[in-house]
Backbone as CSV, one residue per row, in Angstrom:
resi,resn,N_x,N_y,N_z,CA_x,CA_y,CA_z,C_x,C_y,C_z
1,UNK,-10.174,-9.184,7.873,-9.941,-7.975,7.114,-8.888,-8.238,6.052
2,UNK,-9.365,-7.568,5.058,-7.969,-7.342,3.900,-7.681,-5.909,3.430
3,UNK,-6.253,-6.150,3.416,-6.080,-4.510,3.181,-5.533,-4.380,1.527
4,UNK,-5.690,-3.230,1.183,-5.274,-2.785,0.168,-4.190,-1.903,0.703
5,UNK,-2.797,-1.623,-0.099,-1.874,-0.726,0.076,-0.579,0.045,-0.945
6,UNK,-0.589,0.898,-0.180,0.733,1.987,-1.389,2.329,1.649,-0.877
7,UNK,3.032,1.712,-1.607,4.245,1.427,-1.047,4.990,2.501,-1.806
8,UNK,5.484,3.726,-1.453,6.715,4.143,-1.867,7.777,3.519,-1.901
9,UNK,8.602,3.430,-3.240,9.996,2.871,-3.396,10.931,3.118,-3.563
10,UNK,12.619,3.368,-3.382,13.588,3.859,-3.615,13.466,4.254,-4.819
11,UNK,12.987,3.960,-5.659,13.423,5.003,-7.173,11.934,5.540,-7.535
12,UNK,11.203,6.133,-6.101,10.203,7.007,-6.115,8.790,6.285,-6.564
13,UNK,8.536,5.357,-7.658,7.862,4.926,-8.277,6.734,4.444,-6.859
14,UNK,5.339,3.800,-7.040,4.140,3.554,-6.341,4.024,2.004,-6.667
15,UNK,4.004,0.958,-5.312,3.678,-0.400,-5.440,2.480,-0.515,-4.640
16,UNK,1.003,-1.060,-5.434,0.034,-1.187,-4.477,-0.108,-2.825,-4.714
17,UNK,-0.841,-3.429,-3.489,-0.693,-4.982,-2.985,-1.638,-5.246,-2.471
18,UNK,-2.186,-5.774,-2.154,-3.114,-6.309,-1.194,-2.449,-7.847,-0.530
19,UNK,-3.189,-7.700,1.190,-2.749,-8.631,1.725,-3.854,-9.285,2.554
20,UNK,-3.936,-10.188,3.349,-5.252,-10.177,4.900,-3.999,-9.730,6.097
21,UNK,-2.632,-9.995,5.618,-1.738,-9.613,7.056,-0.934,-8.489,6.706
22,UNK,-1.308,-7.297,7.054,-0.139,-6.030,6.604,0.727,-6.083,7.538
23,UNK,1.155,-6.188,8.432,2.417,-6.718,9.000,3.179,-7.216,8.695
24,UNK,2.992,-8.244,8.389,3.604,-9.545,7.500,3.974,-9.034,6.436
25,UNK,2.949,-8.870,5.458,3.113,-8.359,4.248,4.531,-7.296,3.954
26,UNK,4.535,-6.289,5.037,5.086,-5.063,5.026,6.156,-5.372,5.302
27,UNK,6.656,-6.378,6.760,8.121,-6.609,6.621,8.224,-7.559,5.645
28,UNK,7.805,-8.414,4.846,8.216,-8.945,4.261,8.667,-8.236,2.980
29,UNK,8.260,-7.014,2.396,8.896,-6.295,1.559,10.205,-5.755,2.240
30,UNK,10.240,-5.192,3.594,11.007,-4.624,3.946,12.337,-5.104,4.007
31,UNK,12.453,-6.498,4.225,13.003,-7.401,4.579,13.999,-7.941,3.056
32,UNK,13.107,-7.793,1.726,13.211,-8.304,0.915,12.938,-9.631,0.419
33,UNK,12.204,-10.303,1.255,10.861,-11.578,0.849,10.534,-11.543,-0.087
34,UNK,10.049,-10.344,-0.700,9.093,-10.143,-1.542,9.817,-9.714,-3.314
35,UNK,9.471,-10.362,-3.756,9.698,-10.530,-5.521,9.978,-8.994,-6.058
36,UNK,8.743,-8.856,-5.987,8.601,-7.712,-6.607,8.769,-6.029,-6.221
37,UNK,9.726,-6.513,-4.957,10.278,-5.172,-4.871,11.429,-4.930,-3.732
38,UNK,12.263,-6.563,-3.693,13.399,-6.420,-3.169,14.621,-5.602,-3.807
39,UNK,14.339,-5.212,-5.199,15.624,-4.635,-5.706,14.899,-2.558,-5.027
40,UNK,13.844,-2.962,-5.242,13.508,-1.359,-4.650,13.146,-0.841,-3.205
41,UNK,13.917,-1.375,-2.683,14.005,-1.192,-0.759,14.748,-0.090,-0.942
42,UNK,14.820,0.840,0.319,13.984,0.566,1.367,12.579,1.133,0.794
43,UNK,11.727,0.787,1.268,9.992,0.981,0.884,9.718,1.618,2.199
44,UNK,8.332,2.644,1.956,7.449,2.673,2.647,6.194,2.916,2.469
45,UNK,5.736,2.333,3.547,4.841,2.815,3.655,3.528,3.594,3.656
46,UNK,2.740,3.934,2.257,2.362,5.666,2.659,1.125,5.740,2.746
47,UNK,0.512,4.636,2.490,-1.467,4.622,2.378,-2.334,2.988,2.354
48,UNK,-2.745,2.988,3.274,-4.050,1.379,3.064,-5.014,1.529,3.598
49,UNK,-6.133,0.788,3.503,-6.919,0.557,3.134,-7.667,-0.985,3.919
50,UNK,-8.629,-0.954,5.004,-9.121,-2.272,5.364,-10.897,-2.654,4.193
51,UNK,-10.645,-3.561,3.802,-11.796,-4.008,3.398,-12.099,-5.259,4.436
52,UNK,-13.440,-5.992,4.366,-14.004,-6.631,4.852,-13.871,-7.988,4.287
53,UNK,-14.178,-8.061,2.842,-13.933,-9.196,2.218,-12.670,-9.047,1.241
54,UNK,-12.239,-10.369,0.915,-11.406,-10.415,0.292,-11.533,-10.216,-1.277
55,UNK,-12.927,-10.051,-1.784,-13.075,-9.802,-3.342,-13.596,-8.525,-3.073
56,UNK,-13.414,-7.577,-2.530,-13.504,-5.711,-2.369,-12.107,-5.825,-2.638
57,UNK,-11.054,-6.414,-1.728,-10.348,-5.523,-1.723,-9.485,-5.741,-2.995
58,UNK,-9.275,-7.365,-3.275,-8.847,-7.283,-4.882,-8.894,-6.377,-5.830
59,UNK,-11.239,-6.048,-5.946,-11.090,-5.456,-6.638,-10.895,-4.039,-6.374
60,UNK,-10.536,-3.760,-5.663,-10.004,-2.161,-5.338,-8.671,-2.188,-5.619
61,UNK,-7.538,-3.176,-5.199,-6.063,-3.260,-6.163,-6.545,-3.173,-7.335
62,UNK,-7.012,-4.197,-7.923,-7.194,-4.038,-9.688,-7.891,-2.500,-9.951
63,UNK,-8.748,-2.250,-9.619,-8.761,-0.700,-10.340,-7.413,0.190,-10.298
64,UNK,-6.896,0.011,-8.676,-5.797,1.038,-8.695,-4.467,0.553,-9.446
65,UNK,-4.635,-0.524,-10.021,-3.990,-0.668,-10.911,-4.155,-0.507,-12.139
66,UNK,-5.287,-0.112,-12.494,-5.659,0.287,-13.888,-5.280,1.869,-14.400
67,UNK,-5.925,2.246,-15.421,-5.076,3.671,-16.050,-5.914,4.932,-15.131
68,UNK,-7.342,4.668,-14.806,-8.126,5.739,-14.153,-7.549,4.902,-12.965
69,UNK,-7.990,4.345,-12.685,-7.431,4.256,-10.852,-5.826,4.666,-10.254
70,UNK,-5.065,4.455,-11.467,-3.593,5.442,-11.526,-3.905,6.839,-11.384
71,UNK,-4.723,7.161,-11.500,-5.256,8.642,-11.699,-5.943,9.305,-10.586
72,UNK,-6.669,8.307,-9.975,-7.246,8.762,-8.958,-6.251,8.409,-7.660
73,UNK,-5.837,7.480,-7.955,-4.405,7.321,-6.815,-3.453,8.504,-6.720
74,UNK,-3.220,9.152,-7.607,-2.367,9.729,-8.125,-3.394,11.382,-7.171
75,UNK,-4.050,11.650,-7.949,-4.999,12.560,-7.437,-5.772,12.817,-5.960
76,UNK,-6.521,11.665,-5.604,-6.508,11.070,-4.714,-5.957,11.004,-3.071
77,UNK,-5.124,10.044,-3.918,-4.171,9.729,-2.390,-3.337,10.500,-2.143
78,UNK,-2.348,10.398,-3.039,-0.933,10.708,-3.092,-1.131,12.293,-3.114
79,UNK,-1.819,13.051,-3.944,-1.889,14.537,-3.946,-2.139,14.613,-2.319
80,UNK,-3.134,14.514,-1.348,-3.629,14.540,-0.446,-2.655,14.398,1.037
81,UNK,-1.584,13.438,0.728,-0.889,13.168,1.781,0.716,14.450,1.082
82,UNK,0.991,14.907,-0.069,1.723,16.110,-0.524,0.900,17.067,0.333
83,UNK,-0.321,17.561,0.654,-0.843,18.671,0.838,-1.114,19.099,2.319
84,UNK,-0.227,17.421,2.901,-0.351,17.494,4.674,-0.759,16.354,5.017
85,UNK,-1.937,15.353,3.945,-2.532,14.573,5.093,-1.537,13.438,5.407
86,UNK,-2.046,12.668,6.503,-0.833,11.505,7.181,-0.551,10.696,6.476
87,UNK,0.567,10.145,6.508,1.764,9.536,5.808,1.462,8.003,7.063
88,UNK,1.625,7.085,6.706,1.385,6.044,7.476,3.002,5.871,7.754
89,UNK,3.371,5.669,9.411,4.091,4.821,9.905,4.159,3.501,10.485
90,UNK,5.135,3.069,10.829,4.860,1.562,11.396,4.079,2.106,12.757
91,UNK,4.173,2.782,13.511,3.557,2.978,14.492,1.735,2.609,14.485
92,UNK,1.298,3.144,13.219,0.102,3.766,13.373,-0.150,1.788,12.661
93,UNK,0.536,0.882,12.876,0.203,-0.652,12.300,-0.369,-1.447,13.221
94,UNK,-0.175,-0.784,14.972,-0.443,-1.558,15.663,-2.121,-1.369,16.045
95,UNK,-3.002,-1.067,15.298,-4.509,-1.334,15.666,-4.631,-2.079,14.197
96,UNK,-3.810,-2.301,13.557,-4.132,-3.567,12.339,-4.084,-4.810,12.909
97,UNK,-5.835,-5.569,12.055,-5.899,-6.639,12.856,-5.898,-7.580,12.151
98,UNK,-4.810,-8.784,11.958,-4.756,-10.151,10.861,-5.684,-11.107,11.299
């Protein structure tokens, strides 16, 4: 499996990533491993995504990194988990499978 994912960041802003290990992946931001968003810890958590292969889930980062997939993320996800739906914790990591 590969996941696609959202990361809320201390100065509010949205980091999406893809990984095959969200565990890993996740403390390793948490931790500050990670490049691109050790100056914006603490992070969490707030939305992913399992794909099957590893060129879905790329291309599902690359759209949501594009200007409509900002949009639909935006719309989407993020409106959706404002309106109640679940907010991912570390808890809910342990049926993720690397």
């Amino acid at each position: 499996m590969y996941y696609v994912y959202l990361l809320k960041l201390s100065n509010s802003s949205i980091y999406t990533g893809c990984t095959p290990d969200l565990k890993r992946r996740l403390e390793e931001h948490q931790i500050g491993k990670a490049e691109s968003t050790k100056n914006l810890r603490p992070v969490m958590l707030i939305w992913y995504c399992a794909f099957p292969s590893r060129i879905q889930a790329r291309q599902f980062e690359t759209y949501l990194k594009s200007g409509s997939g900002q949009a639909f993320r935006n719309k989407r996800l993020i409106e959706n988990l404002r309106r109640g739906g679940r907010v991912v914790d570390g808890n809910s990591l342990e049926n993720c499978r690397s």
